[in-house]
N, CA, C and O atoms as a CHARMM CRD file, in Angstrom:
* protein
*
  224
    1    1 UNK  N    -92.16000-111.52900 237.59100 PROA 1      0.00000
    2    1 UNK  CA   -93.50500-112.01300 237.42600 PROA 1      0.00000
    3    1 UNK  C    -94.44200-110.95200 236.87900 PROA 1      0.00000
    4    1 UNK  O    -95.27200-111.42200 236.10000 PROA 1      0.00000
    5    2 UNK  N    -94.52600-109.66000 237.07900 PROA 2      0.00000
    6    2 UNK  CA   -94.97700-108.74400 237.09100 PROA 2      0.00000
    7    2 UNK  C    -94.98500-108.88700 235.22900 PROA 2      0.00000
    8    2 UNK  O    -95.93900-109.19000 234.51200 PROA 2      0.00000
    9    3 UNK  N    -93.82600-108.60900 234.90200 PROA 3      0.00000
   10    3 UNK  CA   -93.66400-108.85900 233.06700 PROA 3      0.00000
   11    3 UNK  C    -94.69400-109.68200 232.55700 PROA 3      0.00000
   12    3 UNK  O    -95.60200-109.28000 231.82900 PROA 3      0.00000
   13    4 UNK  N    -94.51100-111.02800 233.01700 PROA 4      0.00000
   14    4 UNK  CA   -95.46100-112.24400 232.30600 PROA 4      0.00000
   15    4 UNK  C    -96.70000-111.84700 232.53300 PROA 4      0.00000
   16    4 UNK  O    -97.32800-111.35200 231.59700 PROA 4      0.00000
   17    5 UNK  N    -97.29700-111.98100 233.81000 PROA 5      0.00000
   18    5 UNK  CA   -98.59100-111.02300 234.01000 PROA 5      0.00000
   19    5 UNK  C    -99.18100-110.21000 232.76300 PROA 5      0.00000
   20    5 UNK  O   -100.25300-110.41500 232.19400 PROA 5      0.00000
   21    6 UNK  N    -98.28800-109.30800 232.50000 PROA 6      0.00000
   22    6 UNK  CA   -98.99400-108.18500 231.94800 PROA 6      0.00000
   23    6 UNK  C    -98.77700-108.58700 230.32700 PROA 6      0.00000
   24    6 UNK  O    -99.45800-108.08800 229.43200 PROA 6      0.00000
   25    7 UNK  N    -97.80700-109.48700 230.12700 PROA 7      0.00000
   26    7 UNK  CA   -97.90400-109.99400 228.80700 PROA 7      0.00000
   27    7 UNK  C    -98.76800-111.01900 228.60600 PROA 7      0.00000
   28    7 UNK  O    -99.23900-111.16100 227.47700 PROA 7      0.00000
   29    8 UNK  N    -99.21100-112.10600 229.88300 PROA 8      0.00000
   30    8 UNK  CA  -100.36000-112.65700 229.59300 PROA 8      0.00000
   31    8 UNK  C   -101.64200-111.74900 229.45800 PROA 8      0.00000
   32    8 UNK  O   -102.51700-112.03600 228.64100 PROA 8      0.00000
   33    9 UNK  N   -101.72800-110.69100 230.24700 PROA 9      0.00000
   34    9 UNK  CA  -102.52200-109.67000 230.10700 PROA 9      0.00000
   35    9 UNK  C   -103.01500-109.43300 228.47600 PROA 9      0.00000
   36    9 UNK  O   -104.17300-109.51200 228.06500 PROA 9      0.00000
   37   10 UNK  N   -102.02800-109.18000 227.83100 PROA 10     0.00000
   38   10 UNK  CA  -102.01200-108.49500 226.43400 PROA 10     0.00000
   39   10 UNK  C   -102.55000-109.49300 225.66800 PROA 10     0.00000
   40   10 UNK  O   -103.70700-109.52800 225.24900 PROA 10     0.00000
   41   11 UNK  N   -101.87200-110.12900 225.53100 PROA 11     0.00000
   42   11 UNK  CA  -102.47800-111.63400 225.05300 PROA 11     0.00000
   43   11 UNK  C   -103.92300-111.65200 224.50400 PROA 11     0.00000
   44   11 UNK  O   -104.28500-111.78300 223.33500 PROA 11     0.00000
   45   12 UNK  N   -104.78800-111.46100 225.81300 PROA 12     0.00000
   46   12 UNK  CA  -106.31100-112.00000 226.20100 PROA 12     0.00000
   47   12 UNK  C   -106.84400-110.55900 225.54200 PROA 12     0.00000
   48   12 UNK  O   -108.06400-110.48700 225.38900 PROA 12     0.00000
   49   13 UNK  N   -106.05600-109.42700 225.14600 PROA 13     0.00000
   50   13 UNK  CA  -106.52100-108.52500 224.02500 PROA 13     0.00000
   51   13 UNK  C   -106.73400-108.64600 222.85800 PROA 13     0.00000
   52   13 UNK  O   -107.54200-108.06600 222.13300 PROA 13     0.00000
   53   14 UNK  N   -105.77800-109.64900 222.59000 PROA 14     0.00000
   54   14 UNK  CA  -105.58300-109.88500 220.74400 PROA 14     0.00000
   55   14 UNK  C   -107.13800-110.64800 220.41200 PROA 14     0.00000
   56   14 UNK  O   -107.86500-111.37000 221.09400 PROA 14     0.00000
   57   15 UNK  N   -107.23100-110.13900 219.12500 PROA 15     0.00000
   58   15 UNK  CA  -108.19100-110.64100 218.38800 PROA 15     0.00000
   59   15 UNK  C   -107.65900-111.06600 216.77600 PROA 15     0.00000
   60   15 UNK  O   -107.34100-110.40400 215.78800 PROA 15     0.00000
   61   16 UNK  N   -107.75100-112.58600 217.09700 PROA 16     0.00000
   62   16 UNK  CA  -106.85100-113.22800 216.40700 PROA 16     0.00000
   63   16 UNK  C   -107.70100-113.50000 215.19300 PROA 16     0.00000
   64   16 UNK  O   -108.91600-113.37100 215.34700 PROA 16     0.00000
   65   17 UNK  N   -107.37600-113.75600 214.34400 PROA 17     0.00000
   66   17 UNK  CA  -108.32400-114.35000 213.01400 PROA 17     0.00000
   67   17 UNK  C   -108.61500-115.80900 213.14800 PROA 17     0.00000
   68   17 UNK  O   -108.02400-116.70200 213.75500 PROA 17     0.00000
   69   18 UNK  N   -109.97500-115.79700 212.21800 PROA 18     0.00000
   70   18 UNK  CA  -110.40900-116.84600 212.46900 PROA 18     0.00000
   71   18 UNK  C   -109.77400-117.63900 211.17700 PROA 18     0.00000
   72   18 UNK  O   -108.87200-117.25500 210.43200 PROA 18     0.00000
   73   19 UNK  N   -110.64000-119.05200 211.13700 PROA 19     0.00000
   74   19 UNK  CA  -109.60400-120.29300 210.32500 PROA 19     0.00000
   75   19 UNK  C   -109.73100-119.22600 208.85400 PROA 19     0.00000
   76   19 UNK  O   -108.79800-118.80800 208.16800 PROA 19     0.00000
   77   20 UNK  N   -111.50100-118.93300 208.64300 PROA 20     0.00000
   78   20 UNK  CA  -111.48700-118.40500 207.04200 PROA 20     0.00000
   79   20 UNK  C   -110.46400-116.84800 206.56300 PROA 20     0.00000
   80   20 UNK  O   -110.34600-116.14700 205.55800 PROA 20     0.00000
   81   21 UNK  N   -109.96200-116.88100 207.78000 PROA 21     0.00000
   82   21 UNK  CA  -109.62100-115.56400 207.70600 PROA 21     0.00000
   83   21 UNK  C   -108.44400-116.02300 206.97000 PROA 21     0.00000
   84   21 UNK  O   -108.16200-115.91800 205.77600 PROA 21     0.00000
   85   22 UNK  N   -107.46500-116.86000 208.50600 PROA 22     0.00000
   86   22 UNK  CA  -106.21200-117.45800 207.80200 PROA 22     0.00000
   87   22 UNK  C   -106.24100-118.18500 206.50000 PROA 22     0.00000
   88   22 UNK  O   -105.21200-118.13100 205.82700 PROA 22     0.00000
   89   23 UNK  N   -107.33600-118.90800 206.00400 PROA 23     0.00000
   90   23 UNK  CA  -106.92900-119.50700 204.65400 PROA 23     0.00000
   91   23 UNK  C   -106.84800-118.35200 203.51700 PROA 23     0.00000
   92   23 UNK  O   -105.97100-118.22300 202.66200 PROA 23     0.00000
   93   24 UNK  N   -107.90400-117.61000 203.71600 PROA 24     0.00000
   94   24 UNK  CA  -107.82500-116.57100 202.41300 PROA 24     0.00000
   95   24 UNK  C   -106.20400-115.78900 202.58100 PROA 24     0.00000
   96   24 UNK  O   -105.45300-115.84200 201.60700 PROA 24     0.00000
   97   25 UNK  N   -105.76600-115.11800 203.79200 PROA 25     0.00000
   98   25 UNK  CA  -104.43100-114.57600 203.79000 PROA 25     0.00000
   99   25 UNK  C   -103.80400-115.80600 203.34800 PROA 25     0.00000
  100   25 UNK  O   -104.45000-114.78800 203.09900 PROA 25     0.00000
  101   26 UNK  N   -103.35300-116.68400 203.04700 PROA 26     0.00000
  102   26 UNK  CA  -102.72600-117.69300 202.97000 PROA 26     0.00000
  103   26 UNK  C   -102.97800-117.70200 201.47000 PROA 26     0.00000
  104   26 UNK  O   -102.07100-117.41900 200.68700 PROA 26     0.00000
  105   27 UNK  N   -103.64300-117.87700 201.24800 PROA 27     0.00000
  106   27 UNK  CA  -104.16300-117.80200 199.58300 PROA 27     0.00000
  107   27 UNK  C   -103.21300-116.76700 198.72700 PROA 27     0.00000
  108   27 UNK  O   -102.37500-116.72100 197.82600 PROA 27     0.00000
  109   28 UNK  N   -103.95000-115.97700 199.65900 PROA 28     0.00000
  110   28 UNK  CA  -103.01500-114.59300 198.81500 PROA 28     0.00000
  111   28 UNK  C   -101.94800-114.32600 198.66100 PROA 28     0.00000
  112   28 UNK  O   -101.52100-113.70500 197.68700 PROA 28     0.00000
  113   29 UNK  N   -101.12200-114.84800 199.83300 PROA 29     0.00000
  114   29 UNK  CA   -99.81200-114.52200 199.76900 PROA 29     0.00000
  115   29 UNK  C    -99.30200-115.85200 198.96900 PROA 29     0.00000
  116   29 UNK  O    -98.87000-115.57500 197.85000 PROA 29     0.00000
  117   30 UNK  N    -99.27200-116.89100 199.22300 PROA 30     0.00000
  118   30 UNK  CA   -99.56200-117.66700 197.97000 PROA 30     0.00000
  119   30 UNK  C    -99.52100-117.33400 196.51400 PROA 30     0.00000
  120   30 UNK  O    -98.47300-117.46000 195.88000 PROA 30     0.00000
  121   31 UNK  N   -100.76600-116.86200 195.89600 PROA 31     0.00000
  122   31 UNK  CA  -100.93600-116.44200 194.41400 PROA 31     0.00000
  123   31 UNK  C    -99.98900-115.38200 193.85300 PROA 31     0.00000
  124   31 UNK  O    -99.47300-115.29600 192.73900 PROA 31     0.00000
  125   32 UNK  N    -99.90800-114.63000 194.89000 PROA 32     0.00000
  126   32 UNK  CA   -99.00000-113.21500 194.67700 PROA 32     0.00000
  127   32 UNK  C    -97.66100-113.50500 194.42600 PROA 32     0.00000
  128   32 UNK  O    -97.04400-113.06400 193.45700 PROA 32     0.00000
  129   33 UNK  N    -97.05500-114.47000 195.55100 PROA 33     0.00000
  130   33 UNK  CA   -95.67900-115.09300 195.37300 PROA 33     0.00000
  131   33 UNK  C    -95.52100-115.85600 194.36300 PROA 33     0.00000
  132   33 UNK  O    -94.36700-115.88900 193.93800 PROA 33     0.00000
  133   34 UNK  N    -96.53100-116.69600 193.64800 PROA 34     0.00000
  134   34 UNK  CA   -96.61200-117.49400 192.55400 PROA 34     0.00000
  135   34 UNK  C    -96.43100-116.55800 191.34800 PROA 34     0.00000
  136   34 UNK  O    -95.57800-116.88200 190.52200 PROA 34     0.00000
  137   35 UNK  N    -97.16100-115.40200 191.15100 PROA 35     0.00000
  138   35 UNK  CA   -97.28500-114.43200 190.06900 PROA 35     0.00000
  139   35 UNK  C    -96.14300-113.92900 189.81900 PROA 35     0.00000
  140   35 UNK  O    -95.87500-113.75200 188.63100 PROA 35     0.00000
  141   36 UNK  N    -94.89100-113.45700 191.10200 PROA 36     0.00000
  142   36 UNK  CA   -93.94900-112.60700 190.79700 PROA 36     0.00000
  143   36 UNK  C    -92.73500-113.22600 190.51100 PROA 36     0.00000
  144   36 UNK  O    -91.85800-112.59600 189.91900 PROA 36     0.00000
  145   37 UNK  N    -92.52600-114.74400 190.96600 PROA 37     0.00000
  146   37 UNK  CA   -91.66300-115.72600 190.52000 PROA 37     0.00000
  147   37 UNK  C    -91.98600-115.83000 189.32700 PROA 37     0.00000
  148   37 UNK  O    -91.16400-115.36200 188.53800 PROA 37     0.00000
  149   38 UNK  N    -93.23800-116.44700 188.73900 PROA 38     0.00000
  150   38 UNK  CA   -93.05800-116.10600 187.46700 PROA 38     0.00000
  151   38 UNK  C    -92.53300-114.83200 186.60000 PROA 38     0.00000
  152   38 UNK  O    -91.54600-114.72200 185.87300 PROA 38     0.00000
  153   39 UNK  N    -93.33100-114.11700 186.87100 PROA 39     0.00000
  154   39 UNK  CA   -93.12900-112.77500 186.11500 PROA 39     0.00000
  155   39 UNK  C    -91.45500-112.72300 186.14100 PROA 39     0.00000
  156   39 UNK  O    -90.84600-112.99400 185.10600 PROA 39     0.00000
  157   40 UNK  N    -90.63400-112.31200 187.54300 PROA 40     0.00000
  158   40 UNK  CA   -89.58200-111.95000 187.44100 PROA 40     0.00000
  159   40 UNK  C    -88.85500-113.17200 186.91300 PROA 40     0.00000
  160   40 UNK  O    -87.73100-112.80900 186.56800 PROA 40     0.00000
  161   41 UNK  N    -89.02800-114.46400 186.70700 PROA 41     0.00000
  162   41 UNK  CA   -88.24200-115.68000 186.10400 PROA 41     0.00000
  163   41 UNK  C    -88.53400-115.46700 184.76600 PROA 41     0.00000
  164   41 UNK  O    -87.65100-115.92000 184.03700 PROA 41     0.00000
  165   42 UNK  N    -90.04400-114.60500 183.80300 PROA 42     0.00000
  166   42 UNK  CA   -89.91900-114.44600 182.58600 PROA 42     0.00000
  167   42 UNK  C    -88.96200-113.29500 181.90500 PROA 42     0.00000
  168   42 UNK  O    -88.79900-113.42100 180.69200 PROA 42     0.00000
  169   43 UNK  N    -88.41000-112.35600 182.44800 PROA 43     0.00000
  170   43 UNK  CA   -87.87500-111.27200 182.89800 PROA 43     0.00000
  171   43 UNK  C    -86.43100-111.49600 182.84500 PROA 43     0.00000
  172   43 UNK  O    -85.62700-110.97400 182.07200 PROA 43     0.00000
  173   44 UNK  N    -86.15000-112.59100 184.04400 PROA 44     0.00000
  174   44 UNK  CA   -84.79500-112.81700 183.49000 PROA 44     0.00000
  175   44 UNK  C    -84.38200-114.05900 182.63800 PROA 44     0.00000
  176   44 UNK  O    -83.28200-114.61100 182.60900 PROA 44     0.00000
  177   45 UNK  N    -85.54100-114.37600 181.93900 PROA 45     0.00000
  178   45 UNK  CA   -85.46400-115.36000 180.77200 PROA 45     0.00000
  179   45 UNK  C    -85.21300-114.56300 179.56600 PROA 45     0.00000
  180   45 UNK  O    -84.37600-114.69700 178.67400 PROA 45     0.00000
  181   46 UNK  N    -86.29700-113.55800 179.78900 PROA 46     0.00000
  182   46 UNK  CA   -85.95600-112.32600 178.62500 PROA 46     0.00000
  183   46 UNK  C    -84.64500-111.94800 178.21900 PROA 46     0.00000
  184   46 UNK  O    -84.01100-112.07200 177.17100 PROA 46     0.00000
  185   47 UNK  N    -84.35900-111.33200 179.60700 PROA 47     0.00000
  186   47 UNK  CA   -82.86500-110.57900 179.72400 PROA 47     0.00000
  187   47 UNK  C    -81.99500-111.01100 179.09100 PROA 47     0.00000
  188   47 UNK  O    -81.37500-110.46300 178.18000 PROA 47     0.00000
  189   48 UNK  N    -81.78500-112.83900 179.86200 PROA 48     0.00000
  190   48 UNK  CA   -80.59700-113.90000 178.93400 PROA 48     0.00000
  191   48 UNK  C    -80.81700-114.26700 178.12500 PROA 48     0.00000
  192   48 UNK  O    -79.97900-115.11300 177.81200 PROA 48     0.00000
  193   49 UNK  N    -82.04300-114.08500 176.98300 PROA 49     0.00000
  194   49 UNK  CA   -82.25100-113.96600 175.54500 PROA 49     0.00000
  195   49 UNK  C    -81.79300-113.47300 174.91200 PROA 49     0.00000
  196   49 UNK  O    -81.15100-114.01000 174.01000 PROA 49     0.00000
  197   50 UNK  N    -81.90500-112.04300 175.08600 PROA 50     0.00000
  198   50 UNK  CA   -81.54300-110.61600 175.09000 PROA 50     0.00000
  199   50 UNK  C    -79.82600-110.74400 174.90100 PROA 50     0.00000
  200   50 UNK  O    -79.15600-110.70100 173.86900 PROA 50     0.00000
  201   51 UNK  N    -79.41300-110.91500 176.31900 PROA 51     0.00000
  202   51 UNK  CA   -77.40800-110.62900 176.35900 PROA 51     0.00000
  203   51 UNK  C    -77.37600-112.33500 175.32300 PROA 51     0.00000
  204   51 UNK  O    -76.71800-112.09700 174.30900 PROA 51     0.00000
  205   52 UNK  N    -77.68000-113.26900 175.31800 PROA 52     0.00000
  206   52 UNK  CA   -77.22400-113.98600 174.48500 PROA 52     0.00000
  207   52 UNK  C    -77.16700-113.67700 172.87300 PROA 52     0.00000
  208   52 UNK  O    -76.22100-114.11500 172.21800 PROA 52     0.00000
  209   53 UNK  N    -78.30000-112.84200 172.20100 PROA 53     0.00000
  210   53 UNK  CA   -78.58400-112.72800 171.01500 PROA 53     0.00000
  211   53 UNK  C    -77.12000-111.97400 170.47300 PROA 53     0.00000
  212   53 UNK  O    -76.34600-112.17000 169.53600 PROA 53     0.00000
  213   54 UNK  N    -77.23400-110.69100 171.98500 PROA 54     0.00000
  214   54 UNK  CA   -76.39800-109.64600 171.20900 PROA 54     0.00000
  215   54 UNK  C    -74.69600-109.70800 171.77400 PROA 54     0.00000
  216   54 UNK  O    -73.91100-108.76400 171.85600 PROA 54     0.00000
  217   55 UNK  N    -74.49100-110.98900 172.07600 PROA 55     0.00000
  218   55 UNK  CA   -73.31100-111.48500 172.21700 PROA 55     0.00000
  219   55 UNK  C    -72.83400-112.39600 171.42700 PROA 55     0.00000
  220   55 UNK  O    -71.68600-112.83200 171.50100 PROA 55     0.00000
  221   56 UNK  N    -73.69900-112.75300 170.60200 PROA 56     0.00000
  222   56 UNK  CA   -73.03300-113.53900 169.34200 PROA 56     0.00000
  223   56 UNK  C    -73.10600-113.05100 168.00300 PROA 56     0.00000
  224   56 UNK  O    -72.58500-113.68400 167.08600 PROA 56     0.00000
């Protein structure tokens, strides 16, 4: 019991974000993940341009 206690304890420390907080992180990680799928999918579109040209 002693454990839970003190982890409910900890708990009532956190200072959690609020909703605007979570949407903007959400956003971001979002746009960022959107940007690098692209990027790295143009990349290896390139690449197999690339080994296709100079394989035929």
């Amino acid at each position: 019991m002693k454990f839970i206690d003190s982890v409910i304890d900890e708990m009532h420390k956190v200072t959690w974000p609020t909703f605007n907080e979570n949407v903007r992180d959400t956003t971001i990680v979002l746009l960022t993940s959107a940007f690098f799928g692209l990027f790295l999918g143009g990349v290896d579109w390139l690449l197999q341009q690339g080994i296709t040209f100079l394989s035929n």
